[in-house]
SEKOLFI-17849 format. One record per residue (C-alpha): residue number from 1; residue in one letter; x, y, z. Coordinates in Angstrom, 1 decimal, m for minus. Layout:
R_NUM_a_X_Y_Z
...
END
This chain:
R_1_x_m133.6_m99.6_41.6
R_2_x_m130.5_m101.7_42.6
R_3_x_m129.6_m101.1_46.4
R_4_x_m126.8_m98.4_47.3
R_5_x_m123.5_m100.0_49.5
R_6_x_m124.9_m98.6_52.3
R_7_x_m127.9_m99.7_52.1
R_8_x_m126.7_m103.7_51.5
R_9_x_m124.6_m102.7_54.8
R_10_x_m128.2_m101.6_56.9
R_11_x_m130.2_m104.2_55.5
R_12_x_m126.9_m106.9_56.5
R_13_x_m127.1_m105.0_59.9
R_14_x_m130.7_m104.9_60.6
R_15_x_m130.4_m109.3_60.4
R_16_x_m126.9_m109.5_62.1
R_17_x_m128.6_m107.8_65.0
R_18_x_m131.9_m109.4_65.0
R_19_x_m129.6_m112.7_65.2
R_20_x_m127.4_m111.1_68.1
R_21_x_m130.5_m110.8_70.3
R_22_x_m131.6_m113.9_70.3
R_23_x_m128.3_m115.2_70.8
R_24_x_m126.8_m112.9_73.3
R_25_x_m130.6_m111.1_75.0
R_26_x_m129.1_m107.9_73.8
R_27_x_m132.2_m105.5_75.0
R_28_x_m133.6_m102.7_73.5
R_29_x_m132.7_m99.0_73.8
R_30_x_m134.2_m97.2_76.7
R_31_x_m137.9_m95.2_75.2
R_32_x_m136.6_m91.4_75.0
R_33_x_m132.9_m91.4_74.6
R_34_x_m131.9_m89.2_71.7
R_35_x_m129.4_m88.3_69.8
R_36_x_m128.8_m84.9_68.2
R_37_x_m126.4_m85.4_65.6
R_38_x_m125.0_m82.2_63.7
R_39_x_m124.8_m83.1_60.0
R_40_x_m122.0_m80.7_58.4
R_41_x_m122.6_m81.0_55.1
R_42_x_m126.2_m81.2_55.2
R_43_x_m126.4_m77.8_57.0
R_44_x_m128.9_m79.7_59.4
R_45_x_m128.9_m81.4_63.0
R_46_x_m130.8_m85.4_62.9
R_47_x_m132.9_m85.9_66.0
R_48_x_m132.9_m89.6_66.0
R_49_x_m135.1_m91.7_68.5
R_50_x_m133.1_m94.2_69.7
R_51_x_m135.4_m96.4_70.8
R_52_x_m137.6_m97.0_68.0
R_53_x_m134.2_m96.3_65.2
R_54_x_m135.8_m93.6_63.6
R_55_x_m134.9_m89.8_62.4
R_56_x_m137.9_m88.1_64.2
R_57_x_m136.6_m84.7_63.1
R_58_x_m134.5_m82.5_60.8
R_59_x_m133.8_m78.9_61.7
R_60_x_m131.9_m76.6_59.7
R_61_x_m128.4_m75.7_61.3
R_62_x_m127.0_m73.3_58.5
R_63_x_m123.0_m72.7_58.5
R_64_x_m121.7_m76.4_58.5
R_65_x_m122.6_m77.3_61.8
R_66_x_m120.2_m79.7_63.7
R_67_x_m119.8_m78.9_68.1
R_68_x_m122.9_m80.4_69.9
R_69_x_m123.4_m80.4_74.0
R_70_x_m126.9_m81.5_75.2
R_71_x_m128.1_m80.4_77.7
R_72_x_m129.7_m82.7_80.7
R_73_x_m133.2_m80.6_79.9
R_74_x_m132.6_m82.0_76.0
R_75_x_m131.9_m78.5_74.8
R_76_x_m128.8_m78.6_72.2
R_77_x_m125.8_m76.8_71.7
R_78_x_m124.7_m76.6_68.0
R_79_x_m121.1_m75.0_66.5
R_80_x_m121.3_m74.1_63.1
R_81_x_m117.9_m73.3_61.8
R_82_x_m118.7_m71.8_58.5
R_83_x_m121.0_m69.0_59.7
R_84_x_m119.0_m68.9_63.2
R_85_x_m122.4_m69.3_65.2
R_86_x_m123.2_m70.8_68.5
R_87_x_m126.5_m72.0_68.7
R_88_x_m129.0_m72.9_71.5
R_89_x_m132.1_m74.7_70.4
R_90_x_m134.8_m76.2_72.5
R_91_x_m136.2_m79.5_72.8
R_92_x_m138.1_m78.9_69.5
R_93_x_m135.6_m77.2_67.4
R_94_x_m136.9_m73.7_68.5
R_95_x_m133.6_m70.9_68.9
R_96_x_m133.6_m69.7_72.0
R_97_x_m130.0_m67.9_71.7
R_98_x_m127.2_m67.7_69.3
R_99_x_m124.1_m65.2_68.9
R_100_x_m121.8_m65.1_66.4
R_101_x_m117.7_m65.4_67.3
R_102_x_m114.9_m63.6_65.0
R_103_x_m112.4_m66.6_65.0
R_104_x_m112.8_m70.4_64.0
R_105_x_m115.3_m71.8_66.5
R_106_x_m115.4_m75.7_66.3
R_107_x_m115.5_m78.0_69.7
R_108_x_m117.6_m76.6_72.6
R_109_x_m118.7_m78.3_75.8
R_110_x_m121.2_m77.8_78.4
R_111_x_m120.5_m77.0_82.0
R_112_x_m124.2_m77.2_83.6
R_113_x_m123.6_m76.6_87.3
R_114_x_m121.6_m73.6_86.8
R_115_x_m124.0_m72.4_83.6
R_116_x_m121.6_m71.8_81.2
R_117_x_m120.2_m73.2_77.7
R_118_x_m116.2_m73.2_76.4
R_119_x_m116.0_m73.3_72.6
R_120_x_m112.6_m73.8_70.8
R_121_x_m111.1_m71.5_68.6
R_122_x_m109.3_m73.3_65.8
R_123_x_m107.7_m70.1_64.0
R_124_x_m106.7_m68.0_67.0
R_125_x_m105.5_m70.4_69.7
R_126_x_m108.1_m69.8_72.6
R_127_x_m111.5_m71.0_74.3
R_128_x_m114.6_m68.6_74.7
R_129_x_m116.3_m68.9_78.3
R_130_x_m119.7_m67.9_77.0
R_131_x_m123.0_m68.0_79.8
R_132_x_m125.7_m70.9_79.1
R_133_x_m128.4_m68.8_78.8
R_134_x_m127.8_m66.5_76.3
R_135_x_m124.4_m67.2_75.1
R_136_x_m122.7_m63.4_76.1
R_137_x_m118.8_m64.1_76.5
R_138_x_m117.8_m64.1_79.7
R_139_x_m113.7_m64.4_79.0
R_140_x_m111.3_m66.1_76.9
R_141_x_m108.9_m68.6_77.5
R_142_x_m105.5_m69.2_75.8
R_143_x_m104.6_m72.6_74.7
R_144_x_m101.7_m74.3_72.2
R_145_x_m101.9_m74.1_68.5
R_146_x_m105.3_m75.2_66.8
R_147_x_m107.8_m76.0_69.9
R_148_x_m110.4_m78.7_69.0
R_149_x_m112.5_m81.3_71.1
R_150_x_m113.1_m80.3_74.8
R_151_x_m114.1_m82.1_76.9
R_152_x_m114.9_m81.4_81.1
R_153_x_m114.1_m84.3_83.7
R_154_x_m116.9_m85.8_85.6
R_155_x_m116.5_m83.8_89.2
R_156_x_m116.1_m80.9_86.8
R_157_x_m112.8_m80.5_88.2
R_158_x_m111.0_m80.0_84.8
R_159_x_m111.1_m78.5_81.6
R_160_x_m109.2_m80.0_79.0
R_161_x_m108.6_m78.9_75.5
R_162_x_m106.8_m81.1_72.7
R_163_x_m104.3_m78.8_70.9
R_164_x_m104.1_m79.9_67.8
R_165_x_m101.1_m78.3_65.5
R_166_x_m99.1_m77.6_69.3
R_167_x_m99.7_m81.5_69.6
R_168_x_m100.6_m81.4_73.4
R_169_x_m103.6_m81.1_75.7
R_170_x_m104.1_m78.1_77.5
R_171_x_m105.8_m78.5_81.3
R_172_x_m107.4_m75.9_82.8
R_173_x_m108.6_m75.8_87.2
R_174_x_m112.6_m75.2_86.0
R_175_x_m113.0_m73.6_89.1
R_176_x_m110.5_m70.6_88.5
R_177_x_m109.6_m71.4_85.0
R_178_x_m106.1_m71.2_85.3
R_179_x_m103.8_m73.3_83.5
R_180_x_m103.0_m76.5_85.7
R_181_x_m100.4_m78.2_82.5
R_182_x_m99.3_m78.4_79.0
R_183_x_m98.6_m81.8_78.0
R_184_x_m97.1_m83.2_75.1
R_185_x_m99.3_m86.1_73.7
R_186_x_m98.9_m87.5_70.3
R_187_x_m99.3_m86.1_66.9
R_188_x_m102.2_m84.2_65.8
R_189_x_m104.8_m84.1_68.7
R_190_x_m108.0_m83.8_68.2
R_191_x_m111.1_m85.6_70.5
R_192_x_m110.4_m86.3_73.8
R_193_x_m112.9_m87.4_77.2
R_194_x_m112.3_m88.1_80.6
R_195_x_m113.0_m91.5_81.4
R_196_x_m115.5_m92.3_84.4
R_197_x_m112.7_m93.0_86.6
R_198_x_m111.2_m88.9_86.0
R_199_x_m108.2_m90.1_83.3
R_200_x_m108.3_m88.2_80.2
R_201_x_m108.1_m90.1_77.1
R_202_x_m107.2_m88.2_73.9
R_203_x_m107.1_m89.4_70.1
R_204_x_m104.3_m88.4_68.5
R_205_x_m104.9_m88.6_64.6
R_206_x_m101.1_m88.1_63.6
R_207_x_m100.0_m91.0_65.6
R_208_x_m102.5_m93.2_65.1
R_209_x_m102.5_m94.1_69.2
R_210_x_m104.3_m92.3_72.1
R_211_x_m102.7_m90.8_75.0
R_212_x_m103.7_m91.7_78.4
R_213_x_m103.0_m89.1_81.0
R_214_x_m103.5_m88.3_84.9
R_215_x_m105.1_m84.6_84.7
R_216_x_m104.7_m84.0_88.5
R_217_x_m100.7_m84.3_88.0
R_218_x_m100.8_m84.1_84.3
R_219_x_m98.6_m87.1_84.0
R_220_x_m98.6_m89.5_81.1
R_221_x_m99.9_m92.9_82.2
R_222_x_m100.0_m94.8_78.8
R_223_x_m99.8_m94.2_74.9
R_224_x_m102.5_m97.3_73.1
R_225_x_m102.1_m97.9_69.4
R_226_x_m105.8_m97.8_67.5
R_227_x_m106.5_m97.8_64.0
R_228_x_m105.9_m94.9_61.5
R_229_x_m106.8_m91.7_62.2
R_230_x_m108.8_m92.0_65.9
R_231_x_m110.9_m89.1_66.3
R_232_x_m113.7_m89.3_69.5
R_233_x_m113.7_m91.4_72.5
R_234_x_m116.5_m92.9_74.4
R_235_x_m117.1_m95.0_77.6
R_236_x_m119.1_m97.5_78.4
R_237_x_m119.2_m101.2_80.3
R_238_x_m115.5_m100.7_81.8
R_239_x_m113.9_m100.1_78.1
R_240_x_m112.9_m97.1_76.3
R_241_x_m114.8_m97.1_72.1
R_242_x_m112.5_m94.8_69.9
R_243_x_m113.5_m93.9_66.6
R_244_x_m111.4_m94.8_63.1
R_245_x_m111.5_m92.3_60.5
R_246_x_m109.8_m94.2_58.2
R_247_x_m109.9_m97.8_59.1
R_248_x_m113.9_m97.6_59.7
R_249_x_m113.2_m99.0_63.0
R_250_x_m113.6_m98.9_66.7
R_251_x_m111.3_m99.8_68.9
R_252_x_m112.4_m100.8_72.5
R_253_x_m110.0_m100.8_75.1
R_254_x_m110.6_m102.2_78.6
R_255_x_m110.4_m99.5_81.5
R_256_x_m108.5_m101.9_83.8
R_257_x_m105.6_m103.0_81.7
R_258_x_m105.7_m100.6_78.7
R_259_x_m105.5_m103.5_76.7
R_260_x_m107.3_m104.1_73.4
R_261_x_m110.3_m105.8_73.3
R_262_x_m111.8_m106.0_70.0
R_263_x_m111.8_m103.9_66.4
R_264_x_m114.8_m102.9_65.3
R_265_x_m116.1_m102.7_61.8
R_266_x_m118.2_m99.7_61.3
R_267_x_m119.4_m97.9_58.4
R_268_x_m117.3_m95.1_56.4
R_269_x_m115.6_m92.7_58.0
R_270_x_m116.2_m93.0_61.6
R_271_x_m116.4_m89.5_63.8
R_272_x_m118.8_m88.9_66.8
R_273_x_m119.4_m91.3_69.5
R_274_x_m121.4_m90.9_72.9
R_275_x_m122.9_m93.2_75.0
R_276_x_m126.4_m93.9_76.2
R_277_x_m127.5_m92.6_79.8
R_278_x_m127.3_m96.5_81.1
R_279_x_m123.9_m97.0_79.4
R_280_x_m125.8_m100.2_77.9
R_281_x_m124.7_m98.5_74.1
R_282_x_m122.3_m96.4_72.2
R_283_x_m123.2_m94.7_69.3
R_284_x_m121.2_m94.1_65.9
R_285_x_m121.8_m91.2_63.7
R_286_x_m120.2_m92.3_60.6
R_287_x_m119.4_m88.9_57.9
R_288_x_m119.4_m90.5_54.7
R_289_x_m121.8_m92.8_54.8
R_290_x_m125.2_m90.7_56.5
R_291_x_m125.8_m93.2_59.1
R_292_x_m125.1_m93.6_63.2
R_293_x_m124.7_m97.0_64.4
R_294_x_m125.1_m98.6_68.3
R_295_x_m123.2_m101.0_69.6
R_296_x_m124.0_m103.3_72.2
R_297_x_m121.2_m101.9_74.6
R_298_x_m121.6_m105.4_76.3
R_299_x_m121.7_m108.2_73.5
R_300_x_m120.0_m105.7_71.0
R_301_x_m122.2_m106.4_68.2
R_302_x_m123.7_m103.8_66.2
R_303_x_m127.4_m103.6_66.4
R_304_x_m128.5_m100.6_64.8
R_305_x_m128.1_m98.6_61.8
R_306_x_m130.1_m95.5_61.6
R_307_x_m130.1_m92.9_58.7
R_308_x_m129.2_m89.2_58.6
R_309_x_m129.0_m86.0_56.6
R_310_x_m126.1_m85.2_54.9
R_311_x_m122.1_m85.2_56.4
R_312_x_m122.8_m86.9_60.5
R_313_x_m120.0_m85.5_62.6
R_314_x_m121.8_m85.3_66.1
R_315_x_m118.2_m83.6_67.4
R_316_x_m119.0_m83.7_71.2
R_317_x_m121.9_m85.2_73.9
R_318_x_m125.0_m85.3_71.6
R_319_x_m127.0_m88.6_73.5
R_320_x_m129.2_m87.5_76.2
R_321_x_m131.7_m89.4_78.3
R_322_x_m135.8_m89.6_78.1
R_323_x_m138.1_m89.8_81.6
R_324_x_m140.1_m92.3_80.0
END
């Protein structure tokens, strides 16, 4: 049977990075990092070891899931926006609490130290505060126009939603969860992450760029060009890794300067991205083609490519961290 595209692109991969390691030392994953990658059209979540580049698990996820959070105890939050259900599954796949919202659930992160998850509501302009444990709604936030990646800043002094039809960022005080500033950022927003240092970075997919902002005073710092369509951001190794959707890139941007470092080929349709728990990788979830693939945040090169079920979006922090 003659070999797929994709599968000339893995096999291409699996030598490129076999090469890149004995040229550059690039090391292995850490044993027991994971990633939890919510495959939408595959009505399925892909537990993939990291370590060893295998899917170890599938679980069924009906409803077209798309929001992940993990959890530090490698529990998973899932969104699927079909069935509008909020998920909670354990370490082995097990449901330990769902509930079911009446609007257009899609992003959701995880607040840990104050036990609590926010999940955006595409249809009706808002966030749900829901509790960790069993997912009961504890308020509801109001946001611009078409909420969709959330993301919390490292201190877990903000909350930040990208607004995407009002084409701003909302931030929130997490603490009180009042509205600390609407700002106007470019067209379309729809990932965004704070960076280590507390600046939020947000891909804006109308624009093609990503705006840079200071949450604290909500001023804009800087606006970066990146390929077409960005969509997630990671960081890792003092640069900032944003997704392509349709280049099949990743752009990395150095921290310091914001300027560009390198454009990544990737394979089709890029979405997803996290980073490992040593910031040694970055991994890709890329839609159209079933695969993730990790980067070497350090030499850049590409030294993975791992299979999934159907439609990888991994929209959020799916990566978490073995004890091994």
């Amino acid at each position: 049977m003659p070999w797929s595209s994709g599968s000339v692109r893995r096999a291409s991969l699996a030598l490129t990075a076999a090469l890149a390691a004995a040229v550059v030392g690039t090391g292995p994953l850490a044993a027991g990092d994971r990633a939890f990658v919510t495959c939408q059209n595959g009505d399925a979540l892909s537990v993939i070891d990291l370590g060893t580049g295998e899917e170890v698990a599938r679980w069924d996820v009906p409803g077209k899931p798309a929001g992940v959070a993990v959890a530090s105890d490698g529990s998973v939050y899932t969104v699927s926006p079909d069935s509008k259900t909020v998920r909670h599954l354990s370490t082995d796949g097990a449901l330990l609490a769902e509930t079911t919202l009446d609007g257009g659930p899609i992003g959701i992160v995880l607040d840990e130290a104050r036990e609590r998850v926010f999940v955006s509501d595409w249809y009706n302009a808002r966030i749900w505060e829901l509790t960790a444990v069993n997912l009961s709604t504890l308020s509801q936030l109001s946001t611009g126009e078409a909420p969709a990646g959330l993301s919390l800043s490292p201190d877990g002094r903000f909350l930040a939603s990208a607004d995407k039809d009002a084409n701003q960022v909302s931030v929130f005080d997490a603490d009180t969860l009042e509205v600390a500033h609407r700002v106007k950022v470019g067209t379309r927003p729809f990932g965004l992450r704070f960076a280590p240092d507390g600046r939020l970075f947000v891909g804006n997919v109308g624009s093609n760029d990503v705006t840079v902002l200071d949450p604290a005073s909500g001023e804009i710092l800087a606006t970066v060009p990146v390929g077409e369509r960005p969509y997630g951001v990671a960081f890792a190794q003092g640069r900032a890794f944003v997704t392509n959707q349709y280049a099949n890139t990743v752009s990395v941007i150095a921290l310091d300067d914001l300027s560009t470092v390198a454009t990544l080929d990737v394979g089709e349709y890029p979405e997803g991205i996290d980073t490992t728990p040593d910031a040694a990788h970055v991994v890709v979830a890329n839609w159209f083609e079933n695969t993730v693939e990790v980067i070497d945040a350090q030499s850049l090169e590409i030294v993975d490519a791992i299979e999934t079920a159907d439609g990888p979006r991994a929209f959020g922090r799916f990566i978490t961290g073995g004890t091994e």
